[in-house]
NUSEPA-387888 format. One line per field, with one value per atom (N, C-alpha, C): residue number from 1; residue in one letter; atom name; x negated, y negated, z. Coordinates in steps of 0.02 Angstrom, whole numbers. Each point is the difference from the previous one (the first is absolute). Layout:
# residues N
n = [NUM,...]
res = [a,...]
atom = [CA,...]
x = [X,...]
y = [Y,...]
z = [Z,...]
***
This chain:
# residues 119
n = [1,1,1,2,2,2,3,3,3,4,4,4,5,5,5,6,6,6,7,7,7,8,8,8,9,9,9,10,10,10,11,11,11,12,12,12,13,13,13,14,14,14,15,15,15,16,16,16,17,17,17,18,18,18,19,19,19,20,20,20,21,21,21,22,22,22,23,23,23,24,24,24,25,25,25,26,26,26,27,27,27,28,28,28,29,29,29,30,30,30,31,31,31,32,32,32,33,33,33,34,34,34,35,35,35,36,36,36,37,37,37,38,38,38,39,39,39,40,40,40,41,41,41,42,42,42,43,43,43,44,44,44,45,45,45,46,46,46,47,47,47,48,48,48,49,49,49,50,50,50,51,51,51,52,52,52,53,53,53,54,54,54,55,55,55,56,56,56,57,57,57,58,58,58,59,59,59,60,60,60,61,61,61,62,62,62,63,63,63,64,64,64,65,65,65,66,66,66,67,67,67,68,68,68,69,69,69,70,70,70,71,71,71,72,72,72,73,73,73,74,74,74,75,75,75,76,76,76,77,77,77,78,78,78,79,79,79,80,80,80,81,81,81,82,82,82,83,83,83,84,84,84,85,85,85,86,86,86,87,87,87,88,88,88,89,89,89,90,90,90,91,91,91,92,92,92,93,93,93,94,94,94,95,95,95,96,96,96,97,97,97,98,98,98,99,99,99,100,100,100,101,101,101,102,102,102,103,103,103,104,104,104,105,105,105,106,106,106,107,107,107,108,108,108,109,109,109,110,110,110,111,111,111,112,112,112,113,113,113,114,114,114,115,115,115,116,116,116,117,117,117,118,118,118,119,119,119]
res = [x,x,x,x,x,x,x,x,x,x,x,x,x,x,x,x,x,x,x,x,x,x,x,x,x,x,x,x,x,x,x,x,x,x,x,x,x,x,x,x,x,x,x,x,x,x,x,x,x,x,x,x,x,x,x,x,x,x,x,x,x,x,x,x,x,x,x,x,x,x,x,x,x,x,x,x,x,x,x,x,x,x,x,x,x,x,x,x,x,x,x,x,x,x,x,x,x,x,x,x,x,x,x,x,x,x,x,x,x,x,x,x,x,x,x,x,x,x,x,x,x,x,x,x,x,x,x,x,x,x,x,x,x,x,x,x,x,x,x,x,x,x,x,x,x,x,x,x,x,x,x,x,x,x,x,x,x,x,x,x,x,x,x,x,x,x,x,x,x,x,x,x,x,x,x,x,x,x,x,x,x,x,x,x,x,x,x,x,x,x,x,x,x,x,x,x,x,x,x,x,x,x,x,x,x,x,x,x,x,x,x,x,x,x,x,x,x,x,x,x,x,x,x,x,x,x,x,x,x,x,x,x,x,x,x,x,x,x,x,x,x,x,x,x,x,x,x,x,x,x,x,x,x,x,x,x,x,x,x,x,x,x,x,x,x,x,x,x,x,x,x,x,x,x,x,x,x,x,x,x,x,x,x,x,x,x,x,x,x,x,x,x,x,x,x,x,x,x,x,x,x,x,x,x,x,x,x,x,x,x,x,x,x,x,x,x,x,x,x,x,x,x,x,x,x,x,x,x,x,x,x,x,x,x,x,x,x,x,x,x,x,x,x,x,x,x,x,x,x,x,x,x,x,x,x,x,x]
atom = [N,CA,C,N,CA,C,N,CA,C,N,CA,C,N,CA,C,N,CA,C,N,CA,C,N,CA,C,N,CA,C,N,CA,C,N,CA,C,N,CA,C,N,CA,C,N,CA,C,N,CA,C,N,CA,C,N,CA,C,N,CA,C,N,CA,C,N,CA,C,N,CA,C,N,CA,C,N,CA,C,N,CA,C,N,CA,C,N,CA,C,N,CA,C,N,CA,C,N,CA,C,N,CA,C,N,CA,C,N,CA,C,N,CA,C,N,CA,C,N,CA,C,N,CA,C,N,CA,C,N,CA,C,N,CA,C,N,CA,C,N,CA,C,N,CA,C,N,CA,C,N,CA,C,N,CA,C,N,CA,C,N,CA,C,N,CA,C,N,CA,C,N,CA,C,N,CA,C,N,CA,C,N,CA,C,N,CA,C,N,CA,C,N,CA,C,N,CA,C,N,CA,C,N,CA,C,N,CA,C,N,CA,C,N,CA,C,N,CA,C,N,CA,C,N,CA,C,N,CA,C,N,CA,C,N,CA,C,N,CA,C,N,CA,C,N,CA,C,N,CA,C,N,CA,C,N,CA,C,N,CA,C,N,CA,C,N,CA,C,N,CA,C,N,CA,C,N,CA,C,N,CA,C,N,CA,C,N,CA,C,N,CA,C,N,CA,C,N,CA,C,N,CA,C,N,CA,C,N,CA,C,N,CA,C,N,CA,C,N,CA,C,N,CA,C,N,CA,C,N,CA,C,N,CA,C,N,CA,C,N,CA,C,N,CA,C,N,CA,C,N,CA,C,N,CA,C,N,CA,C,N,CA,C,N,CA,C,N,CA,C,N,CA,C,N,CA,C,N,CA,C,N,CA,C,N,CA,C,N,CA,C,N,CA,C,N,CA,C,N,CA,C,N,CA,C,N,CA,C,N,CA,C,N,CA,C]
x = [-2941,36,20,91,5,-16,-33,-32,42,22,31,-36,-10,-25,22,16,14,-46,36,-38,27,4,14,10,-26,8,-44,15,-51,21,-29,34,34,50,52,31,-5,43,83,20,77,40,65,23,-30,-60,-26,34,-56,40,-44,-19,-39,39,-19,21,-47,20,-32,-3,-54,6,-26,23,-3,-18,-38,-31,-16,48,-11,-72,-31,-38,25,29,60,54,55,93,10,35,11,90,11,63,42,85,39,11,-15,-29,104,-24,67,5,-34,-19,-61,-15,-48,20,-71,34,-73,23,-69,13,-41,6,-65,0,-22,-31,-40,-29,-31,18,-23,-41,-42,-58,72,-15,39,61,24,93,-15,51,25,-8,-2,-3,74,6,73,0,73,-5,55,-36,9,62,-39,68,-26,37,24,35,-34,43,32,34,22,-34,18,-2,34,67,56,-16,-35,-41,87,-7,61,-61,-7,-52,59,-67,22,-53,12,-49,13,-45,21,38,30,61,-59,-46,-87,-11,5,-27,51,77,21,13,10,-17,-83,-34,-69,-41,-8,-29,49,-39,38,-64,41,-37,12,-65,34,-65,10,-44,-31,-50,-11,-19,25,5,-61,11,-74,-52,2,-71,-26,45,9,-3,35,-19,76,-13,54,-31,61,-9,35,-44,65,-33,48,-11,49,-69,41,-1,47,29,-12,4,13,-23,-65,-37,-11,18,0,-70,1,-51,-8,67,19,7,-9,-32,-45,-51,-79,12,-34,-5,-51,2,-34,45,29,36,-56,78,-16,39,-18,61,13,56,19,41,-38,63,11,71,18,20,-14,16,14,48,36,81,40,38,42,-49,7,59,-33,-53,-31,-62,-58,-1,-21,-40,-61,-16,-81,-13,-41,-5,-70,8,-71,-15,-35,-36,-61,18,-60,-31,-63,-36,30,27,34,-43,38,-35,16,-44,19,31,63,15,-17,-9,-6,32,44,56,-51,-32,-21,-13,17,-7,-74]
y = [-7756,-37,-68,-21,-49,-68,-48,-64,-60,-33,-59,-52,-51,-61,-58,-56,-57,-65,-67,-44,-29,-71,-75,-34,9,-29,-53,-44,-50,-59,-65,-42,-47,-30,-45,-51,-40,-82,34,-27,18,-38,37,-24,36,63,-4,73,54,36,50,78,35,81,15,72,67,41,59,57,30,65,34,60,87,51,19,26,72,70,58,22,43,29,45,41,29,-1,24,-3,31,-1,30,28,53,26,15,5,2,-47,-49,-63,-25,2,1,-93,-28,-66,-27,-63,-43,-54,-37,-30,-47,-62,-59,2,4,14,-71,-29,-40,9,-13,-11,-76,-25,-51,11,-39,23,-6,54,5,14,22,16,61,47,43,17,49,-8,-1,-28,-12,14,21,7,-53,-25,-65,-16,74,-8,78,24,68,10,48,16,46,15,92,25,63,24,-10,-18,-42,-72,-14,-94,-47,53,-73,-12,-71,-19,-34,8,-31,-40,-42,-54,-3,-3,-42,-78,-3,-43,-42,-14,-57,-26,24,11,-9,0,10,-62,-12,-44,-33,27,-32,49,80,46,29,35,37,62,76,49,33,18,-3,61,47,35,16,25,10,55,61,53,37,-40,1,2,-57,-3,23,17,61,-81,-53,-47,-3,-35,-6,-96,-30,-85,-21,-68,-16,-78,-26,-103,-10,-52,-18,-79,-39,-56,-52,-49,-61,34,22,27,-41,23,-34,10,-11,34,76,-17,76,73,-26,44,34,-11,6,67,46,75,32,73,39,26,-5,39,48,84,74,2,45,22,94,2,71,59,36,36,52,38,60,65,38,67,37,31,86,-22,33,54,7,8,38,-41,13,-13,110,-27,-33,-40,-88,-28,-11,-17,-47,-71,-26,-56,-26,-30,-52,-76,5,-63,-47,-66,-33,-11,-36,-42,-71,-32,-71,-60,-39,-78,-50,-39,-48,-73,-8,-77,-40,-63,-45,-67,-12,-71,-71,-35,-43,-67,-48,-60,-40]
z = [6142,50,-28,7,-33,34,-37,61,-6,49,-25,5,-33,11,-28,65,9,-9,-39,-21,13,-10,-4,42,58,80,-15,67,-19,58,-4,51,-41,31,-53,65,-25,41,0,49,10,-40,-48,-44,-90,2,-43,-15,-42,-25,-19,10,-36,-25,-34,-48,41,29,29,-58,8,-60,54,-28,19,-41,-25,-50,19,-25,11,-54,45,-55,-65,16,-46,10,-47,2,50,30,59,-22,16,-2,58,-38,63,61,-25,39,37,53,48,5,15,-1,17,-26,13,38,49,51,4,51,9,88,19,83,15,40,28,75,24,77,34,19,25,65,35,61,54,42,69,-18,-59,-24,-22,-2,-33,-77,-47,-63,-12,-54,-18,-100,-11,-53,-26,-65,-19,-61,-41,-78,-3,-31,-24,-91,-23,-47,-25,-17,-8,-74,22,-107,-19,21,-32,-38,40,-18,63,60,41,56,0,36,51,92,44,36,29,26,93,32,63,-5,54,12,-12,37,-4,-67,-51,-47,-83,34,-58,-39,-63,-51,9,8,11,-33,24,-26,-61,-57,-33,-21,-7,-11,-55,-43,-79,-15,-56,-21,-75,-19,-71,20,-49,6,-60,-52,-23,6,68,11,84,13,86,44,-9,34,55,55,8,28,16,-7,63,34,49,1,-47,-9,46,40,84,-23,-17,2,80,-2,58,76,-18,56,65,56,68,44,48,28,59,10,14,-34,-76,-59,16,35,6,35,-55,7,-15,6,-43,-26,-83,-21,-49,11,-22,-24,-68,-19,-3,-13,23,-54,-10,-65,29,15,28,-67,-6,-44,31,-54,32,7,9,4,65,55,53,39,85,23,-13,-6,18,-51,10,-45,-12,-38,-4,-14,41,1,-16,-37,-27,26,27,29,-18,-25,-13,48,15,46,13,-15,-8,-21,-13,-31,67,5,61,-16,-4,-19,78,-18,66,-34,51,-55,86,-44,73,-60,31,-29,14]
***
């Protein structure tokens, strides 16, 4: 079973800046896209940046020039350096890799990292 796991959360003063990793246990194939989904307490999950197998990344309107989503394929990582962090940042971000073909897809789910942007 492939596992994902998320790092680099943490708390940061508003204005600051941290790097998210996603770390597959193995390569994963057929990979339709990778994605950073976010939850904040009492909201909705939302998805944040996206990337294709193409490599055309998309961002929420929230988010754009601030986040960027980038991958090493070497190392099954996938990345999301969140720039000039607010406090409405403050999440649990997951990240998400979809495979296949279909539909049907498959979807892989981390546990998430918790950022908290509070001064």
């Amino acid at each position: 079973q492939v596992q994902l796991v998320e790092s680099g959360g943490g708390l940061v003063q508003p204005g600051g800046s941290l790097r998210l990793s996603c770390v597959a246990s193995e390569r994963l194939f057929s990979i339709r896209f990778m994605g950073w989904h976010r939850q904040a307490p009492g909201k909705q999950q939302e998805l944040v940046a996206a990337i294709s197998s193409g490599g055309i990344e998309n961002y929420a309107d929230s988010v754009k020039g601030r986040f960027t989503i980038s991958t090493d394929n070497a190392k099954n990582t996938l990345y999301l350096q969140i720039n000039s962090l607010q406090p409405e940042d403050t999440a649990v971000y997951s990240c998400n890799i979809r495979t296949g073909w279909g539909p049907p897809y498959r979807d892989y789910w981390g546990r998430g990292t918790q950022v908290t942007v509070s001064s």
